[in-house]
Backbone as JSON Lines, residues from 0, in Angstrom:
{"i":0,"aa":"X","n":[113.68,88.45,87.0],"ca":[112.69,88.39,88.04],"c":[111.49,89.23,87.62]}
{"i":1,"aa":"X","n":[110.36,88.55,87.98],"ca":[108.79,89.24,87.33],"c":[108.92,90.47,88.79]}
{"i":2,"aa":"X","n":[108.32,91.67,88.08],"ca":[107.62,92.58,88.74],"c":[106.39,92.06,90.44]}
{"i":3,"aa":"X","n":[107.41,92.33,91.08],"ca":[106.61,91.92,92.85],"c":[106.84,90.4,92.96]}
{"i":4,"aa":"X","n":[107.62,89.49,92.35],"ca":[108.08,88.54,93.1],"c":[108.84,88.67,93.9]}
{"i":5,"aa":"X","n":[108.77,88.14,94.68],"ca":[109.95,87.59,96.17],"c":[110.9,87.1,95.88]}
{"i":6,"aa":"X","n":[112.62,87.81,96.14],"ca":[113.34,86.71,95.83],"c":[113.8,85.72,96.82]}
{"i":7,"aa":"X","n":[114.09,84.88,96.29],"ca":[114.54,83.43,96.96],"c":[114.92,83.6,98.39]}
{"i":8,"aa":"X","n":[115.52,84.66,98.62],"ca":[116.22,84.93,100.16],"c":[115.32,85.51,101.12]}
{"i":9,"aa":"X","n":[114.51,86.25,100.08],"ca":[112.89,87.37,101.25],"c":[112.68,86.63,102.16]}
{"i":10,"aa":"X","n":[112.52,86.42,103.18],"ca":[111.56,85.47,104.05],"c":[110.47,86.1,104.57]}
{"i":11,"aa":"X","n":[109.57,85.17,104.49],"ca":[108.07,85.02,104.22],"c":[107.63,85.5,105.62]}
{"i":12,"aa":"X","n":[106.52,86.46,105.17],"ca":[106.09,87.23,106.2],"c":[105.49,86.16,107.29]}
{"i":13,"aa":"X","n":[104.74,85.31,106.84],"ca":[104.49,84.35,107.95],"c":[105.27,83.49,108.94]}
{"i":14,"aa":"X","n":[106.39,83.92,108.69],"ca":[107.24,82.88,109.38],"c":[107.77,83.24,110.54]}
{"i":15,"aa":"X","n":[107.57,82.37,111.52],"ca":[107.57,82.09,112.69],"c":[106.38,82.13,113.05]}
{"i":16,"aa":"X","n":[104.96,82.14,112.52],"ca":[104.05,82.04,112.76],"c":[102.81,80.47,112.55]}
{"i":17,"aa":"X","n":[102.44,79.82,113.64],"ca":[101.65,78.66,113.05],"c":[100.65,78.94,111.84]}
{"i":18,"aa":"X","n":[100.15,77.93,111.61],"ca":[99.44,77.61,110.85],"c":[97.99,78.0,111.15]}
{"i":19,"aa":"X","n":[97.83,77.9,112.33],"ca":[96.5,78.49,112.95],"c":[96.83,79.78,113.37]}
{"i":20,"aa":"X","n":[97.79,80.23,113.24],"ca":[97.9,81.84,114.11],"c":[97.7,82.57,112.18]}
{"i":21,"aa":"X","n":[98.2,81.95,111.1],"ca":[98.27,82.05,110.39],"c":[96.24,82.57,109.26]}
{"i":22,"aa":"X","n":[95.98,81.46,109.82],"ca":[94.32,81.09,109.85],"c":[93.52,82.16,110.87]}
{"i":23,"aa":"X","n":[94.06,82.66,111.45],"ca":[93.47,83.3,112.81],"c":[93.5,84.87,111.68]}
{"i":24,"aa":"X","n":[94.83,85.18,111.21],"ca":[94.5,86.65,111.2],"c":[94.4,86.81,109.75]}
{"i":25,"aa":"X","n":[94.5,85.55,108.46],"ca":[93.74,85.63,107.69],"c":[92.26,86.18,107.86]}
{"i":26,"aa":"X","n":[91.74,85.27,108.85],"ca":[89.94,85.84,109.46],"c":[89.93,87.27,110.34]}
{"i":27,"aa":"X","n":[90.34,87.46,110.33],"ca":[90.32,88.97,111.48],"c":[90.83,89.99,109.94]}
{"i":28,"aa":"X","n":[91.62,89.75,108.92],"ca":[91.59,90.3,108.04],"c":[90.05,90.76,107.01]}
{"i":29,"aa":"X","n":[90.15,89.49,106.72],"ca":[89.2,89.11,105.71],"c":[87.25,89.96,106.71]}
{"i":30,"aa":"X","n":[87.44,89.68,108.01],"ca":[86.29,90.67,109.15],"c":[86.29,92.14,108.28]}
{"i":31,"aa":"X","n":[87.76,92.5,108.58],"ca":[87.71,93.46,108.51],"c":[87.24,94.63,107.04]}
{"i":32,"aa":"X","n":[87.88,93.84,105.92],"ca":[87.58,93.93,104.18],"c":[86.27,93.99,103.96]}
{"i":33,"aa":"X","n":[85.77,92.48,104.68],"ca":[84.31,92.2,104.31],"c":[83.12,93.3,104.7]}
{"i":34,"aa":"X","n":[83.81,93.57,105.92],"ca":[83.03,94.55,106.8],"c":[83.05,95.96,106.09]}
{"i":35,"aa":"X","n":[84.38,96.59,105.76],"ca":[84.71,97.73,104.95],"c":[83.63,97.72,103.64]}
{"i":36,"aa":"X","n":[84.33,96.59,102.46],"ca":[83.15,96.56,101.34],"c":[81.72,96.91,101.87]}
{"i":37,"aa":"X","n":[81.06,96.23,102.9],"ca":[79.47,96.56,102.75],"c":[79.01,97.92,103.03]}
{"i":38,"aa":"X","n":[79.58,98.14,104.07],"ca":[79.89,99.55,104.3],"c":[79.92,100.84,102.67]}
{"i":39,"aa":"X","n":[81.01,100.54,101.98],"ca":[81.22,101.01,101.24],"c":[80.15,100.67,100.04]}
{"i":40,"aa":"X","n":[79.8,99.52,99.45],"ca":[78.51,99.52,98.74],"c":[77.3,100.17,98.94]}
{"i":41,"aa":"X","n":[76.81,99.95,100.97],"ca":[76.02,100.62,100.93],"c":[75.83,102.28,101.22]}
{"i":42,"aa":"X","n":[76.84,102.95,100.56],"ca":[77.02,104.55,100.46],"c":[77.61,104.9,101.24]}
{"i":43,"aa":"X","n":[78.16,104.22,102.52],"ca":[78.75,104.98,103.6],"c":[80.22,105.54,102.89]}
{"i":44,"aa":"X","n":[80.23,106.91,102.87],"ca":[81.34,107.85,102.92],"c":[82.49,107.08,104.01]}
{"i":45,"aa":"X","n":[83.59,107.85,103.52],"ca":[85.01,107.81,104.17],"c":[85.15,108.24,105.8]}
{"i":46,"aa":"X","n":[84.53,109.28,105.91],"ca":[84.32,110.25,106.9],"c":[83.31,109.23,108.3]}
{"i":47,"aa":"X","n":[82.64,108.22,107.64],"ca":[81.44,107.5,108.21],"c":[81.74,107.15,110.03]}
{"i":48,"aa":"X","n":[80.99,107.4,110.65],"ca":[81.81,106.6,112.41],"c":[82.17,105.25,112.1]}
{"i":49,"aa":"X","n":[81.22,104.6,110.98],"ca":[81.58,103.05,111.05],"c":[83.0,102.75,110.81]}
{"i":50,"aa":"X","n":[82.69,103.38,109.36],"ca":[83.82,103.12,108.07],"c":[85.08,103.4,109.54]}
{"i":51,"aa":"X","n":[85.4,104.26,110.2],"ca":[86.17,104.96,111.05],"c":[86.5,104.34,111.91]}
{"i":52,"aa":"X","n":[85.72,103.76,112.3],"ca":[85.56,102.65,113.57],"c":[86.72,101.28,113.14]}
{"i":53,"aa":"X","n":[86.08,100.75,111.81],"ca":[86.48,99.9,111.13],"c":[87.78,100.16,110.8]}
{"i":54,"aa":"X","n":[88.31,100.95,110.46],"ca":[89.68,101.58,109.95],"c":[90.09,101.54,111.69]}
{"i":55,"aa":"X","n":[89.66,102.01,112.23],"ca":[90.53,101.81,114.1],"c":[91.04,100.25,113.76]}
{"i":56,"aa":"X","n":[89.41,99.59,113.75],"ca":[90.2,97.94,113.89],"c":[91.22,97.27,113.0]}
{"i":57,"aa":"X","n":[91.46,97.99,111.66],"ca":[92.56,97.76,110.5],"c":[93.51,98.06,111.41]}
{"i":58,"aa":"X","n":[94.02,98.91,112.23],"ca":[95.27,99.81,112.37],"c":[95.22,98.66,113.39]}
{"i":59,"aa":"X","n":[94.68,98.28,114.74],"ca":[94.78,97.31,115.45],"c":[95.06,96.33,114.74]}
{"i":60,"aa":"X","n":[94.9,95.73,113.39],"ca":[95.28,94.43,113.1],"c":[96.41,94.68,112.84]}
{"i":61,"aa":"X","n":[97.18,95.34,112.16],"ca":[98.12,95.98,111.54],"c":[99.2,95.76,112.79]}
{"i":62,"aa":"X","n":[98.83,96.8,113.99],"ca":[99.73,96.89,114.77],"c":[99.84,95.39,115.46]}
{"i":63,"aa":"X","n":[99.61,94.58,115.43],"ca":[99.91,93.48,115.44],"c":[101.05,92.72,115.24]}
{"i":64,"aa":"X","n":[101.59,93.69,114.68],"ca":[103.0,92.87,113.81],"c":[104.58,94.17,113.62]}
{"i":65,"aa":"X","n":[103.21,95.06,113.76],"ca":[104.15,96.55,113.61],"c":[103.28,97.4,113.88]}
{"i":66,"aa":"X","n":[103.75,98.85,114.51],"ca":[103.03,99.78,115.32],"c":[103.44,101.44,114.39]}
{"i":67,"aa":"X","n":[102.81,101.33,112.95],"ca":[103.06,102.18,112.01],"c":[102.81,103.69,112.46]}
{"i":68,"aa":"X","n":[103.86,104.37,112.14],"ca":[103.34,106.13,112.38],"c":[102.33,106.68,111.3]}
{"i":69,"aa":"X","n":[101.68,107.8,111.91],"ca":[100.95,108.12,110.38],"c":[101.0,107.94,109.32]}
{"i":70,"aa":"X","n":[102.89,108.83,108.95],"ca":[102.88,108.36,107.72],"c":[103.27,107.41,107.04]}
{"i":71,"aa":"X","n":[103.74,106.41,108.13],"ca":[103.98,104.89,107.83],"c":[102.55,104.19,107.27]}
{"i":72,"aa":"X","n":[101.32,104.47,108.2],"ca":[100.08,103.87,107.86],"c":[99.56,104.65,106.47]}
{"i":73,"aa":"X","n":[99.75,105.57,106.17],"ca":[99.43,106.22,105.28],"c":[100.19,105.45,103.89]}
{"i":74,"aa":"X","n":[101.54,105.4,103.78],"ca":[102.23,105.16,103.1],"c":[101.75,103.2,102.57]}
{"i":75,"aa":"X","n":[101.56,102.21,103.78],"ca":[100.91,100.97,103.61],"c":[99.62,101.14,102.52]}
{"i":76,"aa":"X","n":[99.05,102.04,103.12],"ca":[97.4,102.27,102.73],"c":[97.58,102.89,100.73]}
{"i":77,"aa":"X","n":[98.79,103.26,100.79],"ca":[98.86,103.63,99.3],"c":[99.07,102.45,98.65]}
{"i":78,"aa":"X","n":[100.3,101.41,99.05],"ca":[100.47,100.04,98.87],"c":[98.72,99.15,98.55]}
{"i":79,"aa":"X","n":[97.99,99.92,99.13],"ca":[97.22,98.93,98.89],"c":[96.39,98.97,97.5]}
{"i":80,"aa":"X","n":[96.36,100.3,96.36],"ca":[96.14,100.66,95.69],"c":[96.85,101.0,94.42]}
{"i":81,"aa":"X","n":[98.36,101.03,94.54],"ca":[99.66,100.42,93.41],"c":[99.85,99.43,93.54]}
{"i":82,"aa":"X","n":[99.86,98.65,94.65],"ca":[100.35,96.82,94.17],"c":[99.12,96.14,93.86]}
{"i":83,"aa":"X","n":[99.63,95.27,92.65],"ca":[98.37,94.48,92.42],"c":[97.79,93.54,93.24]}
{"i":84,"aa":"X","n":[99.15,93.29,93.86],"ca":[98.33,91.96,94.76],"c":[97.55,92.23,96.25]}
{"i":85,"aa":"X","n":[97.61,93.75,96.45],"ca":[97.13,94.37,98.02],"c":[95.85,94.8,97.05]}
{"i":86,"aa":"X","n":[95.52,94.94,95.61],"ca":[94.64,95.89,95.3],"c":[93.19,94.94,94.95]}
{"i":87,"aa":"X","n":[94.21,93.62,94.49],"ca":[93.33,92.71,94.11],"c":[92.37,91.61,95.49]}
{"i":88,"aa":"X","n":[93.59,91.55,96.71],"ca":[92.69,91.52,97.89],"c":[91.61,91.84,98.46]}
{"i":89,"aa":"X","n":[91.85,93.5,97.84],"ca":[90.92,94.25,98.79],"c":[89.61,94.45,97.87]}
{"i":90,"aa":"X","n":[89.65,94.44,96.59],"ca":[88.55,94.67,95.19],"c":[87.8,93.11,95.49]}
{"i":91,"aa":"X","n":[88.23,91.76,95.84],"ca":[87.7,90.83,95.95],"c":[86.23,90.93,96.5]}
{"i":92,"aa":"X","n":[86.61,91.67,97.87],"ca":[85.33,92.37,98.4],"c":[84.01,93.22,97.89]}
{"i":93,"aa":"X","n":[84.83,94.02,97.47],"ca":[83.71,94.79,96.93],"c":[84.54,95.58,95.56]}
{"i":94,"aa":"X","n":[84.07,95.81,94.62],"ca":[84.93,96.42,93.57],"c":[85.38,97.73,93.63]}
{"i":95,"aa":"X","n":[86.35,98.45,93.39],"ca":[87.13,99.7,94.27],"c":[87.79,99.96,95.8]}
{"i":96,"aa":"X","n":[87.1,98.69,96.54],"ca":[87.69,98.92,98.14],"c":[88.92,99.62,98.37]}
{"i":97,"aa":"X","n":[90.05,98.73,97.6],"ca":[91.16,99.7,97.78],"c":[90.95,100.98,98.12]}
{"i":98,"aa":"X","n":[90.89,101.51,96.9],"ca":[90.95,102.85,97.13],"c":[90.25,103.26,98.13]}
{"i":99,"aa":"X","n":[88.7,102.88,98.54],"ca":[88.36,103.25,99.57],"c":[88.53,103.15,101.01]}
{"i":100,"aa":"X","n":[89.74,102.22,101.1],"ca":[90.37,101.82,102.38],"c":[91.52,102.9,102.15]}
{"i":101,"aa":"X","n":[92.14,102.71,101.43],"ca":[93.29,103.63,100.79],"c":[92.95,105.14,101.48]}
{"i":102,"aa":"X","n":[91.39,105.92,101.12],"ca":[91.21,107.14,101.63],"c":[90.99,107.06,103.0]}
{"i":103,"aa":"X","n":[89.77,106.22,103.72],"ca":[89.45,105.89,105.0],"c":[90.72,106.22,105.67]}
{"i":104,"aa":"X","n":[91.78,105.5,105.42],"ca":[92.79,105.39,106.3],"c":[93.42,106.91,106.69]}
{"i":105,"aa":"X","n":[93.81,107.44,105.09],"ca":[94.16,108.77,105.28],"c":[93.46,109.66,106.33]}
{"i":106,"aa":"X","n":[91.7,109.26,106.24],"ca":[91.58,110.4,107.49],"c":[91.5,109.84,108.62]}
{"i":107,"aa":"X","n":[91.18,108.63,109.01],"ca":[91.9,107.86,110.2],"c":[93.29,108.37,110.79]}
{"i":108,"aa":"X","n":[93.9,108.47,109.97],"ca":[95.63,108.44,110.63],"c":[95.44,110.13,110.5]}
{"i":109,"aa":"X","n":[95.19,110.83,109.94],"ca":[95.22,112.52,110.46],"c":[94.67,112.36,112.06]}
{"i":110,"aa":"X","n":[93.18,111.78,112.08],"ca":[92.81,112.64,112.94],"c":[93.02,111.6,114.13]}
{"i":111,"aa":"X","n":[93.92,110.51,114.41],"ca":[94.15,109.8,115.5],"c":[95.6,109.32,115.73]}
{"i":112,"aa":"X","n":[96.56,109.92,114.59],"ca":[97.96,109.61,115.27],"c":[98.56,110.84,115.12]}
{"i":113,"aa":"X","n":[99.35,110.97,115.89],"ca":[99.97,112.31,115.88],"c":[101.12,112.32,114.84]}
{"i":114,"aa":"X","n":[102.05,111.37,114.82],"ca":[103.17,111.31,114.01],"c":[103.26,110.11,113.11]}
């Protein structure tokens, strides 16, 4: 088995989900990246109200499906910067995002979840 394939038995995060619910938070994703990158090209720091703001609405998409503790969100947000395929998502946008979602988040989740 290749490095980050799924095996045969994983079942697929989308499932039980339509095709349009599917389509729905692809776009509420992709809001959110797109929105992050420009942000981040145009100089806005980690620390930024936007960038901050924006990272609120990540954690809302997120909790969507699951309602992560700090260091649960923290721990995702590293995922997004060792796996290739969370790193290559998020670089689509703008080149480095990862990581800069990766930090955003870190001070997001200090200074708005307790645990």
């Amino acid at each position: 088995m290749r490095e980050f394939e799924q095996p045969a038995h994983h079942q697929s995060v989308n499932q039980g989900y339509s095709v349009e619910q599917q389509s729905q938070f692809k776009a509420q994703h992709d809001e959110i990246a797109a929105t992050l990158g420009e942000l981040m090209v145009g100089g806005a720091p980690i620390e930024d109200a936007q960038v901050q703001e924006w990272i609120g609405k990540h954690y809302a998409f997120v909790s969507q499906f699951w309602k992560p503790t700090r260091t649960a969100y923290k721990s995702l947000a590293l995922t997004y910067v060792m796996d290739p395929a969370f790193k290559e998502n998020y670089d689509t946008h703008a080149d480095g995002l990862a990581k800069f979602v990766q930090q955003a988040i870190n001070v997001w989740a200090d200074a708005n979840l307790r645990y």
